[in-house]
C-alpha positions in Angstrom: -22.1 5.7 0.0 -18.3 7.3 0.1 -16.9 7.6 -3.1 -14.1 5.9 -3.8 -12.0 9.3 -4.6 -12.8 9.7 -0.8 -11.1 6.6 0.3 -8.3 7.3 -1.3 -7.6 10.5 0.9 -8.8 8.1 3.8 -5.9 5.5 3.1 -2.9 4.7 5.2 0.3 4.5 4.1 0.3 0.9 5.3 -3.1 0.5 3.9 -1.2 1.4 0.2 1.3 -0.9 0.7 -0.4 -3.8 1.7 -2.6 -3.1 -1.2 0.6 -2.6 -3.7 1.7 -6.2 -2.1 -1.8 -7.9 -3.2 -1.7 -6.2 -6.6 1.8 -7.5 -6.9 1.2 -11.3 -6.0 -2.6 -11.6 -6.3 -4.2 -13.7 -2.9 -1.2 -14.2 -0.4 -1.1 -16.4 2.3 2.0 -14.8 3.3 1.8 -11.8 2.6 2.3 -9.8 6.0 5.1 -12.2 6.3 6.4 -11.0 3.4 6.3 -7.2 2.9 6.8 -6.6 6.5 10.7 -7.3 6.2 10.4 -4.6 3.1 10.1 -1.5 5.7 13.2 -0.5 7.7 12.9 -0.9 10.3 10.9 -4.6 9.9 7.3 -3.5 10.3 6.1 -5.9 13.4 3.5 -8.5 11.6 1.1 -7.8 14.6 0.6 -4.4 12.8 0.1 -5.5 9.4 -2.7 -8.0 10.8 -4.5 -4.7 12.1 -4.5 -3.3 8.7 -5.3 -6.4 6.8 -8.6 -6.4 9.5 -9.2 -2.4 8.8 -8.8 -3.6 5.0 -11.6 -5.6 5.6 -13.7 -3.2 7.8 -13.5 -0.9 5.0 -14.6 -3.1 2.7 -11.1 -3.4 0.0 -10.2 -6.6 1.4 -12.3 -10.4 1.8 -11.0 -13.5 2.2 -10.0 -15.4 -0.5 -13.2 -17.3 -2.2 -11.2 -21.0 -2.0 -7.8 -20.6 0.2 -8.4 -20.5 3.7 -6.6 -17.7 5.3 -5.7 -15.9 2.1 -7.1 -12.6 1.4 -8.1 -10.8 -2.4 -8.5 -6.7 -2.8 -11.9 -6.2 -3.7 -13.1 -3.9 -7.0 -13.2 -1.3 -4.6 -9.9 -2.0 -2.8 -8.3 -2.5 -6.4 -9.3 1.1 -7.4 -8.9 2.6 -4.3 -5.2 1.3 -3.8 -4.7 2.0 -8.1 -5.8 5.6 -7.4 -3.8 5.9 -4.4 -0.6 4.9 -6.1 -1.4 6.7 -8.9 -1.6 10.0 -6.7 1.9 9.2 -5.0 3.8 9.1 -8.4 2.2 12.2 -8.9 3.0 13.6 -6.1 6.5 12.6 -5.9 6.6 14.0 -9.4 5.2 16.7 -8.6 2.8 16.9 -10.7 5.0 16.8 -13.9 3.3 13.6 -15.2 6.5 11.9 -15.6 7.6 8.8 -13.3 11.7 9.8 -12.5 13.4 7.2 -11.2 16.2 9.7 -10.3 14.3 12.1 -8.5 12.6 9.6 -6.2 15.6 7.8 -5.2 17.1 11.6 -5.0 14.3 12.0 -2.3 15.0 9.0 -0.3 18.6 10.2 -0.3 18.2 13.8 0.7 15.9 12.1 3.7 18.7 9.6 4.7 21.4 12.2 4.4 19.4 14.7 6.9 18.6 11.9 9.2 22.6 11.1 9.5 23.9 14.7 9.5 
């Protein structure tokens, strides 16, 4: 069996976000609905089906034990999308163990100003 600390490195972005979206809201009916207006451009909802089905495949998604077309992270797609977060925060910190609100919006700035200039 893969450990989880293996799927982590094996996640998508997409994969990481759909998984922050469950966390978030717990079992969603609407969730590819929902985040896919939360990427700019609009992230086509035929794409975030095709992860939601990976999800699955890998074994971090099922459906939802009462509500028919809702989905729930498993224990392993809990700690695998936990872990994965966790690494990004460190990563955008760079390693400094501190979350910095400033420097990650300083990030997405520095990107927008290169992609305009």
């Amino acid at each position: 069996m893969i450990s989880v600390a293996r799927n982590v490195g094996n996640a998508t972005l997409m994969e990481l976000c759909l998984g922050l979206a469950f966390l978030r809201g717990g079992p969603m009916l609407r969730a590819v609905t929902e985040i896919q207006g939360w990427f700019e451009p609009a992230m086509p909802a035929e794409d975030l089906e095709k992860v939601t089905i990976r999800m699955m495949e890998r074994g971090w998604l099922a459906p939802h034990p009462v509500t028919s077309g809702a989905f729930v992270l498993t224990d392993e797609g809990d700690e695998v999308i936990e872990l994965a977060f966790k690494g990004l925060v460190r990563f955008v910190d760079a390693g400094e163990g501190r979350w910095d609100m400033g420097r990650m919006f300083q990030i997405i700035k520095t990107s927008y100003d290169r992609r305009r200039n």
